[in-house]
N, C-alpha and C positions, 0 to 999 in steps of 0.2 A: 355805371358800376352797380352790381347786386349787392345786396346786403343779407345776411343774415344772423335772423334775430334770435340771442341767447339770451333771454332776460332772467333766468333761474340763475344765471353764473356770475350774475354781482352781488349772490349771499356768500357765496363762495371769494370772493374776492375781496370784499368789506367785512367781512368775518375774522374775529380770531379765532386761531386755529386752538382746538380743544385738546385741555391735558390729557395723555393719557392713551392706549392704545384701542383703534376703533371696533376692533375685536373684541376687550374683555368689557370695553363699555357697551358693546352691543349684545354680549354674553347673559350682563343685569337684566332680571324682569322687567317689563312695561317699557312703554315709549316704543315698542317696535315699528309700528307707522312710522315716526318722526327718525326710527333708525334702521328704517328699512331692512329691518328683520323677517323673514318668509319662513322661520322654521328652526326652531331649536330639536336638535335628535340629544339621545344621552350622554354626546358624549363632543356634539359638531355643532356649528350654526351657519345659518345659509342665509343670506343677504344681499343684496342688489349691490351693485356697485355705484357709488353715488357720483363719479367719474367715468363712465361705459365709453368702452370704443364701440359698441355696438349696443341697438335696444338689446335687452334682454339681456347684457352683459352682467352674470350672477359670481361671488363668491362662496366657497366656501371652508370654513377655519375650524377647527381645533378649538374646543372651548380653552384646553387648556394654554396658556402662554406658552410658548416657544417656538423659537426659528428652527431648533433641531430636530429635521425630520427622524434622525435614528432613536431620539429621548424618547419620539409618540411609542406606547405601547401594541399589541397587536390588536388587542379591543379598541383603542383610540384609530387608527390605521386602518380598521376595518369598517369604522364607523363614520369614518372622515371619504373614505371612497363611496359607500354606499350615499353619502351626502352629494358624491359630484352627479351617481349614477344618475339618482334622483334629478339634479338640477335638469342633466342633460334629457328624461327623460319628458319632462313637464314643459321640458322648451320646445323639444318636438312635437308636444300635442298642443299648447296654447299657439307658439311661433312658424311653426311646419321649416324650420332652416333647413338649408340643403349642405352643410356641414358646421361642424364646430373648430373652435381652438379651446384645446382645456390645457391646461398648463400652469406649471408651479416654479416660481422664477427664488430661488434662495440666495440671497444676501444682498446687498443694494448694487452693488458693483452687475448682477445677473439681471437688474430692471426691477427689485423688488421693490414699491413705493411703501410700503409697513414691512420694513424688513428684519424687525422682530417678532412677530407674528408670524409663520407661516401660512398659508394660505392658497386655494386652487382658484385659478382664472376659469370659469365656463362661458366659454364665447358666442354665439351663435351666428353662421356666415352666412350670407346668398350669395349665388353669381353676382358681380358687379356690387359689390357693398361698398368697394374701394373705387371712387372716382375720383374725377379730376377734383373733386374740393380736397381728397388729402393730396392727390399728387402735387397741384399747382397752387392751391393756398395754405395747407399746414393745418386743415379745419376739416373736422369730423361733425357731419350730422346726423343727429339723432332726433330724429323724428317725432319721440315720442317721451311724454313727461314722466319722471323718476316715480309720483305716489300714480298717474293713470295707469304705467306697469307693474307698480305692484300690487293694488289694486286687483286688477287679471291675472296674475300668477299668485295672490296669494290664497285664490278660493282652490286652484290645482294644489299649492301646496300643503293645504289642511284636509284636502280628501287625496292625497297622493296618487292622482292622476286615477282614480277609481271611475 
């Protein structure tokens, strides 16, 4: 039998889970290392997913609270896309994927896990990302540690892919 080793996912497990939603508390100054924040714009904030189906699996939110995407205004709307552009476009020059999932899942019932908060999934794919560990055991690996990718994406994200 193989094993594979997850040892980051017993702070996850042994942890309580924190008041609060991880958008607006990710929205406050400071801590962004420990909150895996990559990028606050005027109006959006862009952050790693601290759960990835894939490396380099990024969000990005609406500073402002809310699950209703018709409340965002056209400045907020315009500034929450130009957020995804960015993610996607930083993951192509650091990760070179050969497609994405980006996607906005609204209410919990559509898979949303913070489903008052809205939020965009930017996924990054390669041929064969999905093998037999999802098909036949239920287990997604990732290869690679939550601060060593941000770490790497967050010197793209502060010279914006210059």
């Amino acid at each position: 039998m193989e094993r594979v080793w997850a040892p980051w996912r017993m702070e996850y497990l042994l942890n309580e889970k924190s008041e609060g939603c991880i958008f607006c508390l990710a929205g406050n100054r400071g801590e962004e290392r420990d909150r895996l924040v990559l990028k606050r714009t005027p109006q959006s904030l862009i952050m790693l997913n601290r759960y990835p189906y894939t490396n380099g699996h990024l969000l990005a939110a609406p500073l402002r609270h809310t699950a209703d995407l018709d409340s965002l205004s056209d400045e907020e709307m315009l500034d929450l896309m130009r957020a995804v552009r960015l993610c996607r476009l930083v993951l192509e020059k650091v990760a070179s994927p050969q497609g994405f999932n980006i996607g906005l899942n609204l209410g919990r019932a559509a898979g949303a896990g913070v489903a008052d908060h809205l939020h965009f999934h930017i996924v990054p794919r390669w041929n064969g990302d999905t093998n037999f560990m999802t098909v036949v055991g239920d287990i997604r690996v990732v290869p690679e540690g939550l601060l060593s990718a941000y770490d790497r994406l967050k010197v793209w994200f502060d010279n914006e892919c210059e």
